[in-house]
MDTraj code that builds the backbone (N, CA, C; nanometers):
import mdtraj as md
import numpy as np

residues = "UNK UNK UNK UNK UNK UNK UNK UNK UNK UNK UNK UNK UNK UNK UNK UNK UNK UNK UNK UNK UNK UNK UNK UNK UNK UNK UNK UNK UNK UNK UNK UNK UNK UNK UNK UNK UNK UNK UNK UNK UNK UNK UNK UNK UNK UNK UNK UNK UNK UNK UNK UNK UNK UNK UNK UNK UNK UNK UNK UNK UNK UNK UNK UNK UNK UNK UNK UNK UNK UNK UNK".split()
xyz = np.array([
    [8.8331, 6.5421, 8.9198],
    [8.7087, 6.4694, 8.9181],
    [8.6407, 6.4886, 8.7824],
    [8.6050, 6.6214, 8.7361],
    [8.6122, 6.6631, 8.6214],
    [8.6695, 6.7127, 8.4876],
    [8.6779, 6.6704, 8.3835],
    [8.7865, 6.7143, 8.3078],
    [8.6915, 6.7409, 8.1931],
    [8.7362, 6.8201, 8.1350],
    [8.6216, 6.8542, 7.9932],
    [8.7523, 6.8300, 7.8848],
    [8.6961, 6.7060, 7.8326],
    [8.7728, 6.6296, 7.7071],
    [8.7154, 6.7354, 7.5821],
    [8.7905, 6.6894, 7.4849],
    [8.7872, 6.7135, 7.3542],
    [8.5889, 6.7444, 7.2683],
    [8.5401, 6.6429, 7.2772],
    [8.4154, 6.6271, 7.2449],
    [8.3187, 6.7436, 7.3257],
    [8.3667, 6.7461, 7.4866],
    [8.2976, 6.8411, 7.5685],
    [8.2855, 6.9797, 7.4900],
    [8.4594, 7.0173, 7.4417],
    [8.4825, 7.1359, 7.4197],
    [8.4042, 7.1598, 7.2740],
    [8.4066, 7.1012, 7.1606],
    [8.3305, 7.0770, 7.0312],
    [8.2168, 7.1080, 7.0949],
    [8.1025, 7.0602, 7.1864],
    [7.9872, 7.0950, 7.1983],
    [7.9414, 7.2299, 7.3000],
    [8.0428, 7.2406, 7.3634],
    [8.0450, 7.3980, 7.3725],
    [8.0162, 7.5132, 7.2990],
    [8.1525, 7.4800, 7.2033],
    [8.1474, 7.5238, 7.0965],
    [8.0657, 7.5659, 7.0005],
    [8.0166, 7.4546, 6.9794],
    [7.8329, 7.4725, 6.9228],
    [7.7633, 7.5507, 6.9632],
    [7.7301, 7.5584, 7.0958],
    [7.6510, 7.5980, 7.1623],
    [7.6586, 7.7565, 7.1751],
    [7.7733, 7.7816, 7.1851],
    [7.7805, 7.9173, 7.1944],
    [7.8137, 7.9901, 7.0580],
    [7.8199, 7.9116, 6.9433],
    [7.7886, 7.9704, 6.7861],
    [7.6796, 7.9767, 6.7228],
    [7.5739, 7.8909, 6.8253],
    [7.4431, 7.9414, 6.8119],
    [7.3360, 7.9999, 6.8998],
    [7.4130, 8.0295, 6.9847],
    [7.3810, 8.1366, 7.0737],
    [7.3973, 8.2845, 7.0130],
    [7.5243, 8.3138, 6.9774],
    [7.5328, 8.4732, 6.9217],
    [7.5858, 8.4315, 6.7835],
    [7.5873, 8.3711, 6.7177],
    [7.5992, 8.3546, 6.5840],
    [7.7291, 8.3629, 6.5260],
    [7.7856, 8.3938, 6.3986],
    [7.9103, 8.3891, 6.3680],
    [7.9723, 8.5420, 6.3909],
    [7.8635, 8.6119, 6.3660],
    [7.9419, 8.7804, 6.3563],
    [7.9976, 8.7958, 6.4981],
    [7.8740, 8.7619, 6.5270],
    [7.9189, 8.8219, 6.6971],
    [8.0233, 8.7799, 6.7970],
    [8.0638, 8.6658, 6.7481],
    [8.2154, 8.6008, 6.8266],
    [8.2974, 8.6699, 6.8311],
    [8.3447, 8.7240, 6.7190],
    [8.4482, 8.8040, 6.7129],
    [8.4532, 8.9553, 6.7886],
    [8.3313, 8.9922, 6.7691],
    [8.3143, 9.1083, 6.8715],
    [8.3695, 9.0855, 7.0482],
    [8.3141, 8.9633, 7.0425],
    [8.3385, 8.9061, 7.1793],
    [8.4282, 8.8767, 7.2358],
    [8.5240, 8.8487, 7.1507],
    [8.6608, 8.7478, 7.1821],
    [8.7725, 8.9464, 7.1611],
    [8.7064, 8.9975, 7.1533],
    [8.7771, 9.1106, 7.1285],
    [8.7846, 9.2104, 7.2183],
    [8.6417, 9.2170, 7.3040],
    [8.6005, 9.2480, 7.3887],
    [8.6708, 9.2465, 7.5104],
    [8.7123, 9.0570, 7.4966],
    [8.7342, 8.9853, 7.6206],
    [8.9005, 9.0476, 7.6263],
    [8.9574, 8.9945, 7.4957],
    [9.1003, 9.0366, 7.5139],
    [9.0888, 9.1639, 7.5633],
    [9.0158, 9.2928, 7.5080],
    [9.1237, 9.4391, 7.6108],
    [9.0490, 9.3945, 7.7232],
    [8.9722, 9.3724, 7.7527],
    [8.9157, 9.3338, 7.9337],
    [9.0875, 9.2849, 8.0093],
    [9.0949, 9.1510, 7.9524],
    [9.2087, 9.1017, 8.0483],
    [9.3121, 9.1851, 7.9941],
    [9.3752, 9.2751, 7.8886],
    [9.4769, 9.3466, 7.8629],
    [9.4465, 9.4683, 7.9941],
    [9.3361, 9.5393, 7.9830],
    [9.3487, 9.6600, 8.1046],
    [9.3564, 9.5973, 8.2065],
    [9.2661, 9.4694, 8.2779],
    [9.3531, 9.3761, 8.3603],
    [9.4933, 9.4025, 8.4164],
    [9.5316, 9.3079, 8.3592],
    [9.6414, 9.3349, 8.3351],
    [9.7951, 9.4365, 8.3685],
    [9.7179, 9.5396, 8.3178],
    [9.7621, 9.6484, 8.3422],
    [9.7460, 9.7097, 8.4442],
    [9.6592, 9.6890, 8.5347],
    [9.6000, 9.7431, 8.6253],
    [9.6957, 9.6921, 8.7359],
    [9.7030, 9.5702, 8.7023],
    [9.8280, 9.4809, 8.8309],
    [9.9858, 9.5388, 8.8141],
    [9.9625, 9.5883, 8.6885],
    [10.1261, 9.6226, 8.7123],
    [10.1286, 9.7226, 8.7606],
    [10.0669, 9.8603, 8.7220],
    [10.0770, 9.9364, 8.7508],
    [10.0678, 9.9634, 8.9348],
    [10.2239, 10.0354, 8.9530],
    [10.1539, 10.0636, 9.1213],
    [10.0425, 10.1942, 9.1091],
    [10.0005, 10.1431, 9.3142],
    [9.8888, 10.2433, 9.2884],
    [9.8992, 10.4041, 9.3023],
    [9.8391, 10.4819, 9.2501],
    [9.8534, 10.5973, 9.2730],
    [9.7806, 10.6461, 9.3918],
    [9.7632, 10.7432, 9.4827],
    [9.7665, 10.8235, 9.5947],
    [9.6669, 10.9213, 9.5817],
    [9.5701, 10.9643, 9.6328],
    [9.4694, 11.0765, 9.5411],
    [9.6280, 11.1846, 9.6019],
    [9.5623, 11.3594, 9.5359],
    [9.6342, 11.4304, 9.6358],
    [9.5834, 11.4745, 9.7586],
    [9.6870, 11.5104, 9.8218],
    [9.5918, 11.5577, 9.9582],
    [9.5248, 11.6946, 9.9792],
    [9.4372, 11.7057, 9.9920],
    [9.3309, 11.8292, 10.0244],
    [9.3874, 11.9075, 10.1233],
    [9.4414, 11.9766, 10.1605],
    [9.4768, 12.0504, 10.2552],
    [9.2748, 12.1496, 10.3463],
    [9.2873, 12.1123, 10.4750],
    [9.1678, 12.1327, 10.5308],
    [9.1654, 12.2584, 10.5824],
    [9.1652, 12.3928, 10.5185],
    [9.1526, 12.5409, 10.5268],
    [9.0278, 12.5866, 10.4852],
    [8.9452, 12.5951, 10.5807],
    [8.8313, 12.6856, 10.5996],
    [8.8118, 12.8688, 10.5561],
    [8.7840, 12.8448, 10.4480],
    [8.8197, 12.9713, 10.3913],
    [8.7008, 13.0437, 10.4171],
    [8.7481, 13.1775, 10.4998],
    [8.6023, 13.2275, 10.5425],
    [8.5602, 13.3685, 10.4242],
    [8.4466, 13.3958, 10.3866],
    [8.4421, 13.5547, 10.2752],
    [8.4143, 13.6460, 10.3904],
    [8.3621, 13.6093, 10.5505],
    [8.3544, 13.7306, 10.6252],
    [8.5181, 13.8211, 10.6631],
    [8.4981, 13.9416, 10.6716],
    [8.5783, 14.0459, 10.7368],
    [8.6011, 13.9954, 10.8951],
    [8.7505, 14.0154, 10.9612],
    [8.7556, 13.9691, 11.0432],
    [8.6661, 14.1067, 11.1121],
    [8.5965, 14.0516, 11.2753],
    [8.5539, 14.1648, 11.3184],
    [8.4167, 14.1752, 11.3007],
    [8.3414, 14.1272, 11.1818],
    [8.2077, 14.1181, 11.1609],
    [8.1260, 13.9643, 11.1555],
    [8.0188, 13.9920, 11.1943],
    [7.9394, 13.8339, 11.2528],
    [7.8459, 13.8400, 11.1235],
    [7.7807, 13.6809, 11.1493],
    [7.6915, 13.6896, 11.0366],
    [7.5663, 13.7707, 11.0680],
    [7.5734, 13.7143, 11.2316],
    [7.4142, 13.7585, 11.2805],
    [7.4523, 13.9114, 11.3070],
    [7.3296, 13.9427, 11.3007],
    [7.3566, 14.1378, 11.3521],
    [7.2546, 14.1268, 11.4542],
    [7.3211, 14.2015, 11.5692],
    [7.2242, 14.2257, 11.6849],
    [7.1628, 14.3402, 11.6654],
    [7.0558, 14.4108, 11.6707],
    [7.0156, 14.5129, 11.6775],
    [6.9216, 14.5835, 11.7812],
])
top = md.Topology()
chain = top.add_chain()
for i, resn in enumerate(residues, 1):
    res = top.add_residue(resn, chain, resSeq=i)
    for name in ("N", "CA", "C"):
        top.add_atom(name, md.element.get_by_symbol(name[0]), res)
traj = md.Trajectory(xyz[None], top)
């Protein structure tokens, strides 16, 4: 339905060279590339697993002694 011809893209163009100016494109377009490079990378890579925590309640009391003291 929509197609952005030639002329569209030229005034884009414009638009966004005077938006951030000439220096700053390049920052941008540089930006963008490692964005989609770690992307990227992210898909290839399979996923990793945290490790597993093993759930041992490590106590500092002496067996035999309570916290509370009756007296």
């Amino acid at each position: 339905m929509f197609t952005t011809g030639f002329q569209e893209l030229i005034i884009i163009m414009v638009i966004v060279l005077i938006l951030f100016g000439g220096k700053k494109i390049p920052e941008l377009m540089g930006g963008l590339g490692k964005g989609i490079k770690s992307f990227k990378k992210g898909l290839d890579e399979p996923e990793e697993t945290p490790p597993q925590v093993e759930n041992k309640s490590e106590s500092t009391e002496e067996p035999g002694k309570s916290e509370s003291s009756d007296s």
